[in-house]
C-alpha positions in Angstrom: 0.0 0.0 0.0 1.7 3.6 -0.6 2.0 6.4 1.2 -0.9 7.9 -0.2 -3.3 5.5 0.4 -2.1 5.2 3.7 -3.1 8.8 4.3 -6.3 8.0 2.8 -7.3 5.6 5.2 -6.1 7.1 8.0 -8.4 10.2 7.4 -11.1 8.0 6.9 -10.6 6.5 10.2 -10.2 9.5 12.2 -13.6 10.6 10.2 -15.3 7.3 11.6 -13.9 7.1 14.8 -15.2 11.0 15.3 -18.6 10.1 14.4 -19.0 8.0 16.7 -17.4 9.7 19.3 -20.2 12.7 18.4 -23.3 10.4 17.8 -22.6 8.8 21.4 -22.1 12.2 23.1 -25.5 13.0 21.2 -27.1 10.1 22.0 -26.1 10.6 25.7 -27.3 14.2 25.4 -30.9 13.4 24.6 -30.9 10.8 26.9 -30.0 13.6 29.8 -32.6 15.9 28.5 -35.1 13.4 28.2 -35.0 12.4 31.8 -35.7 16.0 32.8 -38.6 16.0 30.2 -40.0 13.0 31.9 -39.2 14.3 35.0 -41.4 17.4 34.7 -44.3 15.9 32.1 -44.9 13.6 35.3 -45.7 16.1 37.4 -47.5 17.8 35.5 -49.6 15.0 35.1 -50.4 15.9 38.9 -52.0 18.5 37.7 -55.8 18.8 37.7 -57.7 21.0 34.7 -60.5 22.6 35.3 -62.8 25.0 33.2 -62.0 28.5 33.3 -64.5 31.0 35.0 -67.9 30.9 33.1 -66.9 28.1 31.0 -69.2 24.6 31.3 -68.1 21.3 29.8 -71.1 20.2 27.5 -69.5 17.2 26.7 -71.0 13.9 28.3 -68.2 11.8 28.5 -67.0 14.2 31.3 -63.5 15.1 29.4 -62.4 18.7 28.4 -63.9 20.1 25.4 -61.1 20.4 23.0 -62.8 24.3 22.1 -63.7 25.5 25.7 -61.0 27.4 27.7 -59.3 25.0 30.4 -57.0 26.1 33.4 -54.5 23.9 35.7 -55.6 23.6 39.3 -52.6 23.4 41.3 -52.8 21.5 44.4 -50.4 22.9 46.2 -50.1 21.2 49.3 -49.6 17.9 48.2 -47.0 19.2 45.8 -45.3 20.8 48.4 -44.7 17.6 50.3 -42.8 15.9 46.6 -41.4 19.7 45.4 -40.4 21.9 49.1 -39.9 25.0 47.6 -42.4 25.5 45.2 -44.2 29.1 44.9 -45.8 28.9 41.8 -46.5 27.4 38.6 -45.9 29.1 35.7 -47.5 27.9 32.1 -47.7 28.7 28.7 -50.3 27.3 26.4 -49.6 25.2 23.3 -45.3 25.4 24.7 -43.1 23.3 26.6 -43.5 25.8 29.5 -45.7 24.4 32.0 -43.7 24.4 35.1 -43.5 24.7 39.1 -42.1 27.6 40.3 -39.6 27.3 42.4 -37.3 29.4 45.0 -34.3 28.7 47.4 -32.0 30.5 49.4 -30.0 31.2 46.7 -30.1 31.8 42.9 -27.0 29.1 42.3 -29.1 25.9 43.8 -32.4 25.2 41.0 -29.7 26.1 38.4 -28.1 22.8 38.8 -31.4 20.5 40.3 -34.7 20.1 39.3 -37.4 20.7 41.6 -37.1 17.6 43.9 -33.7 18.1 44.8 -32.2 15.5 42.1 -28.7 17.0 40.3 -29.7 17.9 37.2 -28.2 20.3 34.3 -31.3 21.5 33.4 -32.1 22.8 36.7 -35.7 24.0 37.7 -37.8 27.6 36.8 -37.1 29.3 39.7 -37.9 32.8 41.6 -35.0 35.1 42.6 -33.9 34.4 46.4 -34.7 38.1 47.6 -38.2 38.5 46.0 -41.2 37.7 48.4 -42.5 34.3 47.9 -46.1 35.5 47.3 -45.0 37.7 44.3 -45.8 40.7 45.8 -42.4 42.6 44.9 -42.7 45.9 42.7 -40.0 44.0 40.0 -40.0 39.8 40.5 -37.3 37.9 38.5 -38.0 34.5 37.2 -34.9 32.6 35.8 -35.1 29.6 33.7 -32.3 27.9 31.4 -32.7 27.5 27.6 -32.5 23.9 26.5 -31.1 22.0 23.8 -34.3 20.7 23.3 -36.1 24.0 23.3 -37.8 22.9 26.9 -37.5 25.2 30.0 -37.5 28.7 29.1 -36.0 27.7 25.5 -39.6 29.0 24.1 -38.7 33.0 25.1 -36.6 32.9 22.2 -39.6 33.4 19.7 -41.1 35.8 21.2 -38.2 37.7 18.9 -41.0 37.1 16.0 -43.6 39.8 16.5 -45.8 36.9 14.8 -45.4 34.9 18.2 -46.0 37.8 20.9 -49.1 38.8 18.9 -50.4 34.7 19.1 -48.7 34.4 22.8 -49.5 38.2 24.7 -49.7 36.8 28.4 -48.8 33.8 30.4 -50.3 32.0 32.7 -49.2 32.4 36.5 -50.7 30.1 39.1 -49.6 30.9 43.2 -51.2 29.2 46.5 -53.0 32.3 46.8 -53.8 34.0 43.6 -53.8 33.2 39.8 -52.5 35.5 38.0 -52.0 36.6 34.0 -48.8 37.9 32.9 -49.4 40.7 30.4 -45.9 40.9 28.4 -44.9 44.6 26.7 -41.5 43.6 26.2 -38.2 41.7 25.7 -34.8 42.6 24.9 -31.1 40.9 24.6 -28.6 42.2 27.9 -25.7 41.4 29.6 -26.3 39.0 32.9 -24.4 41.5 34.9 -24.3 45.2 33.9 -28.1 44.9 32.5 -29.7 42.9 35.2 -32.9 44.0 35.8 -33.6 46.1 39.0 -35.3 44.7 41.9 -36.2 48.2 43.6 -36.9 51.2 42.3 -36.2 55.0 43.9 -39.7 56.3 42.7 -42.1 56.2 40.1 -39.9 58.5 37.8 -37.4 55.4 37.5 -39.7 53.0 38.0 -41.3 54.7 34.2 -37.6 55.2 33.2 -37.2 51.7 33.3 -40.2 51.2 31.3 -40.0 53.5 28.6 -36.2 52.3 28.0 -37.3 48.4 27.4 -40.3 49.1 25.3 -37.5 51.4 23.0 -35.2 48.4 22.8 -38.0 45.5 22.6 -37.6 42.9 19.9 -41.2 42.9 20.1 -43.6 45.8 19.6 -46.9 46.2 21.8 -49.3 48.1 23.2 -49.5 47.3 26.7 -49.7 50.4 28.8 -47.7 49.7 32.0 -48.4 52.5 35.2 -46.8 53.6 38.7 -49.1 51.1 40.3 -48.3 47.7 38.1 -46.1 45.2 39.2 -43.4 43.8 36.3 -42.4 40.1 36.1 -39.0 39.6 34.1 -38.7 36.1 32.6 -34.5 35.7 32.4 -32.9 33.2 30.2 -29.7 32.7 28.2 -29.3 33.4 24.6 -26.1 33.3 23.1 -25.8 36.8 21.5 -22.7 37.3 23.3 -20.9 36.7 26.0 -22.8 36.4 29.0 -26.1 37.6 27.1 -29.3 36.9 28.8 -32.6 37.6 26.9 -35.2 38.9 29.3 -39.2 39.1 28.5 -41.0 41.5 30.9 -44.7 42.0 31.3 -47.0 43.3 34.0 -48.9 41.5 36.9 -52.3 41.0 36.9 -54.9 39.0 38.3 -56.9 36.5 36.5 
């Protein structure tokens, strides 16, 4: 055999040997993902749907009516006892996101552990350590990674198509106490330090500072009006812009 054809099949080789190298890493990747997915579609499962004020089920076997409009109920005291830590559930129709809320003492711990305490890249949804567990903060953070697989907070990345924020407006917000309706009015791309988004504000001038400087760099356009007397929820995930970017959808607090 000459030189050349040595070559030839040595390439070839490292080409094979790469393959397979990347279609197990692949293959080990989905299979990480999909425990998380299985993790989290099972407790949802938990979750009982009911119809939505002033909505009747006419249909006589007793299941939802595919064209009514359905809610979760969240039982939250028996998930408490599987999930300690949980504050909320947080869902969006017709998406992946349809998820407990949860909080620690810290913002390092649900990064790394899904919501039962099990190690876990994908980590849990989770509310920022210093915001009040009833959501009752003037400016509430909600953090969530994005997904290979476009689960957790992976959706927020559409709402960069004006298309999607005019099907998708508001999210659904479910506490022990209150259920609530997240009316978005805007997202944008930032830096996880240097643009992280306030927890306190000085006055209502800032507080409308803060406002009117999102809705000029939104990727979406809208025309929610946001006052000194509404509550914002930012919805904080990666993107990979650039170093360190985070892309953030904000919307207003309301209940349902």
């Amino acid at each position: 055999m000459n030189k050349k054809k040595i070559v030839l099949f040595s390439i070839l080789a490292i080409c094979i040997i790469a393959a397979g190298t990347f279609t197990t890493l692949l293959i080990r990747e989905l299979i990480i993902d999909r425990q998380s997915q299985s993790f989290y579609e099972d407790i949802a499962a938990e979750v009982e749907r009911r119809p939505e004020s002033g909505i009747t089920n006419n249909t006589q076997s007793g299941q939802p009516d595919d064209t009514a409009a359905w809610a979760p109920y969240v039982d939250f005291n028996a998930l408490n006892n599987e999930l300690p830590g949980i504050v909320g559930w947080i869902k969006l129709e017709n998406t992946p996101i349809d998820y407990p809320v949860m909080q620690y003492t810290d913002n390092d711990y649900f990064l790394t552990h899904l919501p039962d305490g099990t190690l876990h890249r994908n980590g849990s949804i989770f509310l920022d350590y210093r915001n009040n567990s009833d959501f009752s903060d003037k400016s509430i953070l909600i953090f969530g990674h994005e997904t290979r697989a476009g689960d957790m907070f992976g959706v927020l990345k559409h709402y960069r198509e004006q298309e999607f924020y005019e099907a998708n407006p508001t999210i659904d917000l479910y506490t022990p106490k209150k259920d609530y309706k997240i009316v978005l009015f805007a997202g944008h791309v930032a830096h996880s330090v240097r643009d992280h988004p306030p927890l306190q504000f000085e006055n209502d001038e800032e507080f409308l500072d803060y406002i009117n400087h999102l809705k000029s760099i939104s990727v979406f356009n809208s025309s929610t009006e946001v006052t000194t007397i509404d509550t914002i929820v930012s919805l904080v995930t990666c993107t990979y812009d650039f170093n360190d970017a985070r892309l953030i959808i904000v919307g207003i607090i309301k209940e349902a």
